[in-house]
Every structure is written in structure tokens, then in C-alpha cells.
C-alpha positions, 0 to 999 in steps of 0.5 A: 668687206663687200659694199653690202658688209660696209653699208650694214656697218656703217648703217647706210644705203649700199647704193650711197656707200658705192657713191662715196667709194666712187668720188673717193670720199670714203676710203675703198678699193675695187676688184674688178666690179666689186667695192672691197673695204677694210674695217679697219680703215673705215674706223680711221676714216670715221674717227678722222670724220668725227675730229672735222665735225668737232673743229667745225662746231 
């Protein structure tokens, strides 16, 4: 998926979903200039993410 796909799906702002690619704090890979994302990997990493959140709570 492009960065635009990724931040429909993860109903965020494109410009904070190129942030987080960037820093490494989403997982992501770039061709060329472009941000490409697996939603596959993004549901991994969102499970992973929520699993953080119930140990802290």
C-alpha cells in the first residue's frame, strides 16, 4: 500500500504515518521516495501495539 493507502487504514494523517515510517516506529519500507506498507504487517504491528497497552494498563 502507498502511505495515503496506510493512513486511510489506519485513520491517521499521512504526513504522521511518514513520520512514524521514517523513525522506524511503524514497520515500512521505501521505493525510492515512496513509503510502501504491507497490511499484513500493519495488522502484526497493531496487534503487537495493543498487547503493549494491555501490559501497561
Amino acid at each position: 500500500m502507498t502511505s495515503v493507502e496506510a493512513a486511510e487504514y489506519l485513520k491517521m494523517h499521512v504526513k504522521t504515518v511518514c513520520r512514524l515510517a521514517k523513525e522506524r516506529k511503524i514497520p515500512a519500507k521505501k521505493v525510492g521516495s515512496e513509503w510502501r506498507f504491507l497490511r499484513s504487517v500493519l495488522d502484526r504491528w497493531l496487534a503487537q501495539e495493543e498487547e503493549v497497552v494491555k501490559v501497561l494498563d
